[in-house]
CHARMM internal coordinates of N, CA and C (Angstrom, degrees):
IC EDIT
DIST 1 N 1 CA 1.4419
DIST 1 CA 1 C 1.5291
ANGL 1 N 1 CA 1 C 108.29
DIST 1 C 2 N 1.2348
ANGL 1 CA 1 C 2 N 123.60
DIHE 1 N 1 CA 1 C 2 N 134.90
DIST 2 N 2 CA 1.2631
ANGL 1 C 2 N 2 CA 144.05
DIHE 1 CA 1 C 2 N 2 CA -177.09
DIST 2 CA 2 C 1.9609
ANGL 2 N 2 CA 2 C 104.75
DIHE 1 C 2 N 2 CA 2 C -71.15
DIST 2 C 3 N 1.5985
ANGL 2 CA 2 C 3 N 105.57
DIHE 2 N 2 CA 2 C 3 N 118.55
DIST 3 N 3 CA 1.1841
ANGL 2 C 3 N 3 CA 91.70
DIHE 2 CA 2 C 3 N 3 CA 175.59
DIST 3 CA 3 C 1.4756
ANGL 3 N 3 CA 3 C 95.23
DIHE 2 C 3 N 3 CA 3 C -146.39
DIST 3 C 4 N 1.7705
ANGL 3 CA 3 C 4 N 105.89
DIHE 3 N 3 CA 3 C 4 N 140.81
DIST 4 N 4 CA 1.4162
ANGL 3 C 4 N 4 CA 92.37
DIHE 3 CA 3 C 4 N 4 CA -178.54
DIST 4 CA 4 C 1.6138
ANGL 4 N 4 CA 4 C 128.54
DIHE 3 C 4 N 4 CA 4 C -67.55
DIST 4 C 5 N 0.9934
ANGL 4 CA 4 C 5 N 127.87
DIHE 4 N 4 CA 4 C 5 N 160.94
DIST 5 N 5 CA 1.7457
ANGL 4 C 5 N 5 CA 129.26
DIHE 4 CA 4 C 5 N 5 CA 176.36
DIST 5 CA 5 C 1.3612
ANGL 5 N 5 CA 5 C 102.34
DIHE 4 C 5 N 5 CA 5 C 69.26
DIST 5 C 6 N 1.5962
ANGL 5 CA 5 C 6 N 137.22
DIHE 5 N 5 CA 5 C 6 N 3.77
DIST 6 N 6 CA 1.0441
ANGL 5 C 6 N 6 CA 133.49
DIHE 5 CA 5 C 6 N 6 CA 142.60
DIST 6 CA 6 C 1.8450
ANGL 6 N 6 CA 6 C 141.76
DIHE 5 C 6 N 6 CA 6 C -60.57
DIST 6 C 7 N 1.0631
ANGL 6 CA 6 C 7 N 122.54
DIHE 6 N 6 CA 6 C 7 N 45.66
DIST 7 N 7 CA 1.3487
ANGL 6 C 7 N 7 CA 138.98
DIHE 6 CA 6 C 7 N 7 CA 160.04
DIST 7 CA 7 C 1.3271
ANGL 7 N 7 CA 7 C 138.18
DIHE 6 C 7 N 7 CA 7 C 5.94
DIST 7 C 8 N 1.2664
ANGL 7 CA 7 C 8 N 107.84
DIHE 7 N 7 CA 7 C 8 N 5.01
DIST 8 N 8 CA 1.5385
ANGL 7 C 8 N 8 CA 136.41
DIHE 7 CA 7 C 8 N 8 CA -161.76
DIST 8 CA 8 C 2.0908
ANGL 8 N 8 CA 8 C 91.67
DIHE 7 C 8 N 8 CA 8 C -30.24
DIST 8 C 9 N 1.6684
ANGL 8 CA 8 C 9 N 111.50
DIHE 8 N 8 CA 8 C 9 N -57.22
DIST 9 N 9 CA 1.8844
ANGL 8 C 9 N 9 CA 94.90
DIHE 8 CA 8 C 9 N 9 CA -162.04
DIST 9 CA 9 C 1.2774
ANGL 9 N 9 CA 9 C 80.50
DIHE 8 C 9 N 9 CA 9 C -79.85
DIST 9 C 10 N 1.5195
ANGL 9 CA 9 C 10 N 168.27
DIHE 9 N 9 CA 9 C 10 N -55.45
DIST 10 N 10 CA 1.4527
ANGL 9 C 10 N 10 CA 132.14
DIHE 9 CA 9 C 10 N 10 CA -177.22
DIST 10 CA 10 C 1.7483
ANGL 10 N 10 CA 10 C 132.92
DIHE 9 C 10 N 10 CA 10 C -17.87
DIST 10 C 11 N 1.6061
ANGL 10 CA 10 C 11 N 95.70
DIHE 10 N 10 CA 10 C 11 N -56.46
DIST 11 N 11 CA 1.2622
ANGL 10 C 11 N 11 CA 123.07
DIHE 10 CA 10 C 11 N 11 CA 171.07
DIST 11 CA 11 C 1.9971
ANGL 11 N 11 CA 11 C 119.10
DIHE 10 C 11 N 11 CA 11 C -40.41
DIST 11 C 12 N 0.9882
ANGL 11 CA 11 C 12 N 89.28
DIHE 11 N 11 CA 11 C 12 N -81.48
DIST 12 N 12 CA 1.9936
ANGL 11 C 12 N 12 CA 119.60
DIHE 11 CA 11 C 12 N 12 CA 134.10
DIST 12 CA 12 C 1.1481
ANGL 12 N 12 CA 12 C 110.97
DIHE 11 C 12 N 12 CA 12 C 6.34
DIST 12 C 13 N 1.1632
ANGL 12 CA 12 C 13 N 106.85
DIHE 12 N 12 CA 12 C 13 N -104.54
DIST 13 N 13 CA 1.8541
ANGL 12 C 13 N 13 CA 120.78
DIHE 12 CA 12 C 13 N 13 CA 175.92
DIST 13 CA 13 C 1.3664
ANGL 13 N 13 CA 13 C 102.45
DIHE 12 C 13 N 13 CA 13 C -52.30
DIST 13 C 14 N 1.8146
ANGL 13 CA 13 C 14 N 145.66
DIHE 13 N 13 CA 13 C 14 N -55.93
DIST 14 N 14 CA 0.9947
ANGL 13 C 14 N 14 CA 125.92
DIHE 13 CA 13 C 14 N 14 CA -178.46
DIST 14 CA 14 C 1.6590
ANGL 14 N 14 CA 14 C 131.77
DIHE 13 C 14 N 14 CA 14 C -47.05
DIST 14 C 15 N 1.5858
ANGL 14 CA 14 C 15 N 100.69
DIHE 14 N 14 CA 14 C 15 N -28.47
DIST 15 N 15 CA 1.6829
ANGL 14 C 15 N 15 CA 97.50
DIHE 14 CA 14 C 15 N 15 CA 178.54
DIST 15 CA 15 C 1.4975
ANGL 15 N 15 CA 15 C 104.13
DIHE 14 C 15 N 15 CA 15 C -101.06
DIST 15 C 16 N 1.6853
ANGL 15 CA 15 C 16 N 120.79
DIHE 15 N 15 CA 15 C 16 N -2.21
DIST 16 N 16 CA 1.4044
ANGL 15 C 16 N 16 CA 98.84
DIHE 15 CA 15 C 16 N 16 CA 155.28
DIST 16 CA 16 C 1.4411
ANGL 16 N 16 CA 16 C 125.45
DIHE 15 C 16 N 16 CA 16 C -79.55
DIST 16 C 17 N 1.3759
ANGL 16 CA 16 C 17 N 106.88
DIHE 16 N 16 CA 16 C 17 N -16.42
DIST 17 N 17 CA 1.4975
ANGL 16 C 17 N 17 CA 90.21
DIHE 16 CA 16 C 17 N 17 CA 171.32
DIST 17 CA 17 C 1.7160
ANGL 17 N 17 CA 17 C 111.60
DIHE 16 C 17 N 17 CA 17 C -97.37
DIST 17 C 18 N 1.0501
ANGL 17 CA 17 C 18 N 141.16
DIHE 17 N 17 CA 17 C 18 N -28.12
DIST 18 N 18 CA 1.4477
ANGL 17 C 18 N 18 CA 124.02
DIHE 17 CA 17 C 18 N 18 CA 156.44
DIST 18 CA 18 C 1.5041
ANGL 18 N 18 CA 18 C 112.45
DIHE 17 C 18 N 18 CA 18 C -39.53
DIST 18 C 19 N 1.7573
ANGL 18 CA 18 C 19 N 119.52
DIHE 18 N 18 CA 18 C 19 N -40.86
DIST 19 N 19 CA 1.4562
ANGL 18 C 19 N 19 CA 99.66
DIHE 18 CA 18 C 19 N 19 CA 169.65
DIST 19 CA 19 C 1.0349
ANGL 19 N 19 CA 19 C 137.64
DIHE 18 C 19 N 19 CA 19 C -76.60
DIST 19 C 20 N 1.7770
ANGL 19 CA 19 C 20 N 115.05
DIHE 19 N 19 CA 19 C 20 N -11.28
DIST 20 N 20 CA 1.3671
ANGL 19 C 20 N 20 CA 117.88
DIHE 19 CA 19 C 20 N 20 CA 148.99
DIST 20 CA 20 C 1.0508
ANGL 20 N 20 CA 20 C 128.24
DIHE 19 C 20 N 20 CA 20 C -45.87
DIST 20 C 21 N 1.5978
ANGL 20 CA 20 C 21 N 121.26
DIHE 20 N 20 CA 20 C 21 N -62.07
DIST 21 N 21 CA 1.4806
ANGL 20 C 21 N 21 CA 153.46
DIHE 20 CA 20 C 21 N 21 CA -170.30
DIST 21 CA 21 C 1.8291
ANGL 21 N 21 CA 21 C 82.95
DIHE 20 C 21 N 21 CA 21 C -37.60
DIST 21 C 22 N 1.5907
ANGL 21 CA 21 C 22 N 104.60
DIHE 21 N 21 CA 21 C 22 N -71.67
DIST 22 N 22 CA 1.5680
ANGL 21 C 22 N 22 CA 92.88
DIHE 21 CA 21 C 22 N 22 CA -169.27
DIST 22 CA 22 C 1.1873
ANGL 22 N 22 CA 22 C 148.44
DIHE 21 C 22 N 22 CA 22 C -88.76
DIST 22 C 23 N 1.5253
ANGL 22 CA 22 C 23 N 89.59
DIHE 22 N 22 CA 22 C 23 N 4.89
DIST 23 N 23 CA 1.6958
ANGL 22 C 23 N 23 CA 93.87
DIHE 22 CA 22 C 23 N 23 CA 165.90
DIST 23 CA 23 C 2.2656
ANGL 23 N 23 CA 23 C 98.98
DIHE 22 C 23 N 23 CA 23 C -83.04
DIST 23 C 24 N 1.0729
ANGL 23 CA 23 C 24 N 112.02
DIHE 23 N 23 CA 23 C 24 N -39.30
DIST 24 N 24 CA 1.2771
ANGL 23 C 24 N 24 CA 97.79
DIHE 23 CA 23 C 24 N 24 CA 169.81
DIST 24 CA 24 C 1.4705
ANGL 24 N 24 CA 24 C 135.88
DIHE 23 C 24 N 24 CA 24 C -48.04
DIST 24 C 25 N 1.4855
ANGL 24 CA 24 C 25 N 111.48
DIHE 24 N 24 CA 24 C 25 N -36.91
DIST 25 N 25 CA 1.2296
ANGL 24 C 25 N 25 CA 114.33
DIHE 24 CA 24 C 25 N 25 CA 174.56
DIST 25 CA 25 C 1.5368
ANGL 25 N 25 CA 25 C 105.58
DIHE 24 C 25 N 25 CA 25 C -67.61
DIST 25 C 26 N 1.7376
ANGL 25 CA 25 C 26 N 126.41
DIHE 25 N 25 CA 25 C 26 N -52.71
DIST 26 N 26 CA 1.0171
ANGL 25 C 26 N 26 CA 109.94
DIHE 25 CA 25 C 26 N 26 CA 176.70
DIST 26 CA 26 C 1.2563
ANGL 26 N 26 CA 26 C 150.28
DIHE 25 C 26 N 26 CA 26 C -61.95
DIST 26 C 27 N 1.8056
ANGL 26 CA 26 C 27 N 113.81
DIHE 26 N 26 CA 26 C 27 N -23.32
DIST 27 N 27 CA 1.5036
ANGL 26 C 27 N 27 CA 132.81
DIHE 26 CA 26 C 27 N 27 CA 142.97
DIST 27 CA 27 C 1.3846
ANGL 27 N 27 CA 27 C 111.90
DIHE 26 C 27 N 27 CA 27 C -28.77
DIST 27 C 28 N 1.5391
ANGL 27 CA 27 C 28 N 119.63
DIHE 27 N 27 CA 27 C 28 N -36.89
DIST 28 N 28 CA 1.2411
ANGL 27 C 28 N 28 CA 143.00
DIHE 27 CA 27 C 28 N 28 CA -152.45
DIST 28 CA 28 C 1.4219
ANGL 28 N 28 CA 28 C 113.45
DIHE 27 C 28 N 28 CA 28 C -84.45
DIST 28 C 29 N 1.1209
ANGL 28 CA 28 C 29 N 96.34
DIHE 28 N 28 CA 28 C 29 N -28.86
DIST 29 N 29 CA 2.0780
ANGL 28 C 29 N 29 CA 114.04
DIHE 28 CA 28 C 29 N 29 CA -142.07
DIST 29 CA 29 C 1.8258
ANGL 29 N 29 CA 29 C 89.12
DIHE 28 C 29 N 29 CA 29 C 33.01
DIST 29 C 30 N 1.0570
ANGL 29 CA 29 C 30 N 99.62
DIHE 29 N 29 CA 29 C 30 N 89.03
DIST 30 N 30 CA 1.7198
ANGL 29 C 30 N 30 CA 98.24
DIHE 29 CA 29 C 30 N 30 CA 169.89
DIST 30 CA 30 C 1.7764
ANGL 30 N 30 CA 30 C 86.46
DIHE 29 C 30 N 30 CA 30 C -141.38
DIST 30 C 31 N 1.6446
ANGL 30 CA 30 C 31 N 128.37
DIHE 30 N 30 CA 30 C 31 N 13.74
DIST 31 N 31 CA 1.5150
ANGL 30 C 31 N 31 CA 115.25
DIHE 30 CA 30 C 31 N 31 CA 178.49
DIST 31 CA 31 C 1.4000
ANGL 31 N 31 CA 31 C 89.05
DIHE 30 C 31 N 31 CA 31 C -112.43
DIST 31 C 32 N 1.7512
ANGL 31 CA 31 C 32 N 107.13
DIHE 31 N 31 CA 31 C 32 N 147.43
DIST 32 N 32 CA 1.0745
ANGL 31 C 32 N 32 CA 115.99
DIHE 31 CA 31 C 32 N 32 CA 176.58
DIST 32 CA 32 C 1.6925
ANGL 32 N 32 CA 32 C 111.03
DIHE 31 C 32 N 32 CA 32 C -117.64
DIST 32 C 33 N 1.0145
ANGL 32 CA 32 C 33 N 143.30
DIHE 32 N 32 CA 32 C 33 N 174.29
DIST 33 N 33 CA 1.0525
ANGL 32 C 33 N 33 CA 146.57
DIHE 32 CA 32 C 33 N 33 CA 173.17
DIST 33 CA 33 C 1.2058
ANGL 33 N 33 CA 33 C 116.93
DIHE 32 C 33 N 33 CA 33 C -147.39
DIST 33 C 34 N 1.5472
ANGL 33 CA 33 C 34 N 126.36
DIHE 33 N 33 CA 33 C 34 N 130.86
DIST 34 N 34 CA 1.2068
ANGL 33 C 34 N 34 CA 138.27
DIHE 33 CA 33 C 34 N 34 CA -160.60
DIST 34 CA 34 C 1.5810
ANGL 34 N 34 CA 34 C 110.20
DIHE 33 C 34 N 34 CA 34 C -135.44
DIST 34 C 35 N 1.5887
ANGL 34 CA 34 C 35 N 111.17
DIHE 34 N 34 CA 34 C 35 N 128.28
DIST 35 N 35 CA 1.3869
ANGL 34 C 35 N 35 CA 125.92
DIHE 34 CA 34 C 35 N 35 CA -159.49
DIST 35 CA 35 C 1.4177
ANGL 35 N 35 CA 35 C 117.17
DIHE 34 C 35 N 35 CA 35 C -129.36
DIST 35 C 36 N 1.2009
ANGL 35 CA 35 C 36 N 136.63
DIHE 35 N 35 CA 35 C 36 N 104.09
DIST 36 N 36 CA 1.8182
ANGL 35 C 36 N 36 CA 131.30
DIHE 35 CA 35 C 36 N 36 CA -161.48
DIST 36 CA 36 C 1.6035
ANGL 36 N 36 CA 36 C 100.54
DIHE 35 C 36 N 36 CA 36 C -156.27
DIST 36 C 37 N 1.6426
ANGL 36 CA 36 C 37 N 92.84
DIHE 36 N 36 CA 36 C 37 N 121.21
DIST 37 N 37 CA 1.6929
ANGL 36 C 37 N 37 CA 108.97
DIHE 36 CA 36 C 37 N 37 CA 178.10
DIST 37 CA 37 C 1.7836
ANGL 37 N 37 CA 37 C 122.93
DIHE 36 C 37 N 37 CA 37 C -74.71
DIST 37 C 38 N 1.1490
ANGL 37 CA 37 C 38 N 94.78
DIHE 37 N 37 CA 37 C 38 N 121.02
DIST 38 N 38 CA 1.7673
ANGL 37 C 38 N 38 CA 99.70
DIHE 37 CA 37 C 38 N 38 CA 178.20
DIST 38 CA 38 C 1.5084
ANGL 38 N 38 CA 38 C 110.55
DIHE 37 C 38 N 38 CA 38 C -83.70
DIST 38 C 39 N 1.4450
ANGL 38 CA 38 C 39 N 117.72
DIHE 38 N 38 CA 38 C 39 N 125.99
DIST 39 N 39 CA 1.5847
ANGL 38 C 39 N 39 CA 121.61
DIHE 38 CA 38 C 39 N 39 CA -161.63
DIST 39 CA 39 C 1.4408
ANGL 39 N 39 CA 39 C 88.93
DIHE 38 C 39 N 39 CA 39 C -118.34
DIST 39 C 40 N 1.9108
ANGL 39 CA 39 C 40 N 105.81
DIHE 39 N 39 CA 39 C 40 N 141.62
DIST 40 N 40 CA 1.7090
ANGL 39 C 40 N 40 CA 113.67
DIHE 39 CA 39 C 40 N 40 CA 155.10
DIST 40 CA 40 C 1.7598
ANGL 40 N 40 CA 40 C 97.79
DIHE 39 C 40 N 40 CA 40 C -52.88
DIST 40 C 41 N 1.8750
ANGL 40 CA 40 C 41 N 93.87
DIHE 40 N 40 CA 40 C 41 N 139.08
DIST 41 N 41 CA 1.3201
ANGL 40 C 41 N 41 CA 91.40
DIHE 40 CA 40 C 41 N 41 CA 162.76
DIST 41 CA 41 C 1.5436
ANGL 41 N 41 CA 41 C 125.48
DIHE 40 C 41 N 41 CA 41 C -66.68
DIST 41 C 42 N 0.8615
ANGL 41 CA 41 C 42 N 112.05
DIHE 41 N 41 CA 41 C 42 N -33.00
DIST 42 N 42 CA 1.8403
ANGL 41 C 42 N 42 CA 142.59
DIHE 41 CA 41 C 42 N 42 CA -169.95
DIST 42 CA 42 C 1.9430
ANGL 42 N 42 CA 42 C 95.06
DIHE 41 C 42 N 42 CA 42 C -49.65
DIST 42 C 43 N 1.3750
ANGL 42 CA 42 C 43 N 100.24
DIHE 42 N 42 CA 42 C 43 N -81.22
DIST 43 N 43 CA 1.5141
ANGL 42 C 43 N 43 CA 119.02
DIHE 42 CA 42 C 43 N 43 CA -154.54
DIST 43 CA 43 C 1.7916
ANGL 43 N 43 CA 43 C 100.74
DIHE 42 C 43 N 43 CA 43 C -94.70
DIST 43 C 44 N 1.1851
ANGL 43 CA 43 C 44 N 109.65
DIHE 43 N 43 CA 43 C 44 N -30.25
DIST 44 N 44 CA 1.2501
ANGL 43 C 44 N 44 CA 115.33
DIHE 43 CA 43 C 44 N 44 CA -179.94
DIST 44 CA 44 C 1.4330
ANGL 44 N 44 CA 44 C 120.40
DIHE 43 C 44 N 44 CA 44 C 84.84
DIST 44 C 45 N 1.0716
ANGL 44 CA 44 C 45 N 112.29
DIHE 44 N 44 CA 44 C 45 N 2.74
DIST 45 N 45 CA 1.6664
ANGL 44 C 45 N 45 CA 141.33
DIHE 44 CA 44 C 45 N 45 CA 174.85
DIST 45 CA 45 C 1.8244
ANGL 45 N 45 CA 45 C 98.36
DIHE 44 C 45 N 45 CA 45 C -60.52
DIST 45 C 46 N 1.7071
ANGL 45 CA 45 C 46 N 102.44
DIHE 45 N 45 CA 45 C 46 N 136.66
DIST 46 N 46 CA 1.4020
ANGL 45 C 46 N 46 CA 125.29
DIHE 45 CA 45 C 46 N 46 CA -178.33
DIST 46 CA 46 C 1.6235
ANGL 46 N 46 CA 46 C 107.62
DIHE 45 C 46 N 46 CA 46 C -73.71
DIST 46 C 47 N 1.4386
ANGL 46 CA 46 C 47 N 105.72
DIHE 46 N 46 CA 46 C 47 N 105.79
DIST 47 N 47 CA 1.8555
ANGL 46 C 47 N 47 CA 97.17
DIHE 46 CA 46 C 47 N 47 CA -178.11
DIST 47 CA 47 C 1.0943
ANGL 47 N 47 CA 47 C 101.11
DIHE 46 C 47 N 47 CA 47 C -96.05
DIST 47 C 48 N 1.2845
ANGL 47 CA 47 C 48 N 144.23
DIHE 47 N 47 CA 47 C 48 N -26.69
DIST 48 N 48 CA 0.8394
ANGL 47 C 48 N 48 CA 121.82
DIHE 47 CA 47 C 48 N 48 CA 174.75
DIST 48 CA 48 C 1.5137
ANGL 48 N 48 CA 48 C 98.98
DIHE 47 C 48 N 48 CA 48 C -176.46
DIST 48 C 49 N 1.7189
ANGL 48 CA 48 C 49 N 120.06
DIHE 48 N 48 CA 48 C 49 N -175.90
DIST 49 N 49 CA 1.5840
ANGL 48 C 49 N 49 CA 123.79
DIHE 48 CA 48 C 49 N 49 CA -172.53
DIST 49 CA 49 C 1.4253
ANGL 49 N 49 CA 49 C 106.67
DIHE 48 C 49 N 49 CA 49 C -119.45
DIST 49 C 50 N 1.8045
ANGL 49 CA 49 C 50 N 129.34
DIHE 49 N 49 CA 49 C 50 N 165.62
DIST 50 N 50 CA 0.6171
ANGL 49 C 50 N 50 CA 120.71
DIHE 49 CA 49 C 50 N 50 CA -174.58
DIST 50 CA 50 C 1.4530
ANGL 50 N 50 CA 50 C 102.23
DIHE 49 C 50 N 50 CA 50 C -139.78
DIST 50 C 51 N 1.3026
ANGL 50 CA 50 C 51 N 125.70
DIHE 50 N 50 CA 50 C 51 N 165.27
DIST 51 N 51 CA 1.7011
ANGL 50 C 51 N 51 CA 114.42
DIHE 50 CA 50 C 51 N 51 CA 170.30
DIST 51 CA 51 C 1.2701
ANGL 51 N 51 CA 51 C 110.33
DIHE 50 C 51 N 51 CA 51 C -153.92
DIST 51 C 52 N 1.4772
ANGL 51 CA 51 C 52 N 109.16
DIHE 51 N 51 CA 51 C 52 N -166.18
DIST 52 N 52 CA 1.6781
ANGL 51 C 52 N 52 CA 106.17
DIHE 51 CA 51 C 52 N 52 CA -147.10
DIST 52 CA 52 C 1.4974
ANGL 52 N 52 CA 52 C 85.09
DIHE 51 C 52 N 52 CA 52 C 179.13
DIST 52 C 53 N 1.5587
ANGL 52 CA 52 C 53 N 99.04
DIHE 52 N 52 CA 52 C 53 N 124.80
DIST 53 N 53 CA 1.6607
ANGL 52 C 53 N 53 CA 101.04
DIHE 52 CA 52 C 53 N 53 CA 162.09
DIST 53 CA 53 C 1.7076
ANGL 53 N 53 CA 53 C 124.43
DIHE 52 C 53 N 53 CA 53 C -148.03
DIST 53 C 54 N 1.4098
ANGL 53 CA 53 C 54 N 106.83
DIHE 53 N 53 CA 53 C 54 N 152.25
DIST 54 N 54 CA 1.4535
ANGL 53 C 54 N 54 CA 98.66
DIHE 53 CA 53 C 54 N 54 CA -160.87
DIST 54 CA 54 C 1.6812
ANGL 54 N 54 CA 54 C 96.74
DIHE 53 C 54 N 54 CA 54 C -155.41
DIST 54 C 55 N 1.4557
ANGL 54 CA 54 C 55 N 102.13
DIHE 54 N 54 CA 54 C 55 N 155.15
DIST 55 N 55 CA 1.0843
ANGL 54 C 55 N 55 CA 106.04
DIHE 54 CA 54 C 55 N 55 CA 170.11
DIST 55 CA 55 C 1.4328
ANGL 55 N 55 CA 55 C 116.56
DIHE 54 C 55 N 55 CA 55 C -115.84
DIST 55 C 56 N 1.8885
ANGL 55 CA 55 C 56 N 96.34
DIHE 55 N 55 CA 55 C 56 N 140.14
DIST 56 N 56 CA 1.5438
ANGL 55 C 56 N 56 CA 99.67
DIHE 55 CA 55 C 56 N 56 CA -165.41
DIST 56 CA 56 C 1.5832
ANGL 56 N 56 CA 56 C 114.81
DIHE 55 C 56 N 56 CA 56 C -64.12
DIST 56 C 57 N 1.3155
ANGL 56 CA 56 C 57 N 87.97
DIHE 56 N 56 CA 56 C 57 N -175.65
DIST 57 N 57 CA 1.9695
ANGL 56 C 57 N 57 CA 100.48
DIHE 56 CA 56 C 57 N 57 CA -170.63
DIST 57 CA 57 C 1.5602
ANGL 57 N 57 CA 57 C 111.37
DIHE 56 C 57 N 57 CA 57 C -44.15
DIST 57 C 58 N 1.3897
ANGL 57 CA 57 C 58 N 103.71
DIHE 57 N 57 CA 57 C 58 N -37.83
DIST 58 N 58 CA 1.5037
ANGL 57 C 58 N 58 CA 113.95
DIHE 57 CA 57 C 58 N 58 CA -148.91
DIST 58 CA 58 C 1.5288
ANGL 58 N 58 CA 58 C 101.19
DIHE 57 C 58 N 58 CA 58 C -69.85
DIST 58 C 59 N 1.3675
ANGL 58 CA 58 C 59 N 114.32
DIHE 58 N 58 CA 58 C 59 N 155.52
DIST 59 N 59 CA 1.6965
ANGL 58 C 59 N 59 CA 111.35
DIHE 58 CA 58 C 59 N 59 CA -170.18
DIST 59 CA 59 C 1.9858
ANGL 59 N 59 CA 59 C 97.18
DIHE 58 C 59 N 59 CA 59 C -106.47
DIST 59 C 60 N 1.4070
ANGL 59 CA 59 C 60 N 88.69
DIHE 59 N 59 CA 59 C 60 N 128.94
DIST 60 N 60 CA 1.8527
ANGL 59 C 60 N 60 CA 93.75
DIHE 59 CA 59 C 60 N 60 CA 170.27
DIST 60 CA 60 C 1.3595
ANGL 60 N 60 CA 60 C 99.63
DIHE 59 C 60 N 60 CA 60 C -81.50
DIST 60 C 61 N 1.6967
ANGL 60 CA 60 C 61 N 98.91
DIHE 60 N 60 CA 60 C 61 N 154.13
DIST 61 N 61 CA 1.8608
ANGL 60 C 61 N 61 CA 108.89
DIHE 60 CA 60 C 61 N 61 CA -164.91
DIST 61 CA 61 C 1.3714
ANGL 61 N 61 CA 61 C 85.63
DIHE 60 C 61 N 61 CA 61 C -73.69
DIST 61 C 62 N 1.4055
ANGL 61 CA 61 C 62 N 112.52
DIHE 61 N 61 CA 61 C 62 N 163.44
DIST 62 N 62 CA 1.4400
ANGL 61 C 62 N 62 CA 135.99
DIHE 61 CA 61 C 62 N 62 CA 163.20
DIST 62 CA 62 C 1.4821
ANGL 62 N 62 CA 62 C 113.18
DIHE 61 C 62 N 62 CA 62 C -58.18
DIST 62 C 63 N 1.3644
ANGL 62 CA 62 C 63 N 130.46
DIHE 62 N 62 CA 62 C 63 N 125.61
DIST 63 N 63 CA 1.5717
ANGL 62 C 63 N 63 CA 132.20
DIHE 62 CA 62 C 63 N 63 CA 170.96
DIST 63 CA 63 C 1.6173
ANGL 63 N 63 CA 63 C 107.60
DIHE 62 C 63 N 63 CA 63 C -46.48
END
COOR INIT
IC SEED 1 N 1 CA 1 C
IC BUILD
């Protein structure tokens, strides 16, 4: 459905290039992934995990 100020090929192009972005880093190994357990303070028991991912400094060549 047609709505104004709705942007749909903006939208579009933005997750084609994040899906560029990450298949490059991974061609790359330039993605990192980051993994760290959140503990009750109390019992000290693992509630659960958390993560975090990024790609390092280094620039992947252009396709």
């Amino acid at each position: 459905m047609y709505r104004p100020g709705n942007n749909t090929a903006k939208l579009m192009v933005e997750r084609l290039i994040w899906n560029d972005r990450i298949a490059r880093a991974l061609d790359n190994g330039l993605l990192q992934l980051h993994f760290w357990g959140i503990y009750h303070a109390g019992s000290g028991e693992l509630a659960h995990w958390k993560h975090w991912s990024a790609c390092t400094t280094r620039t992947a060549p252009a396709s």
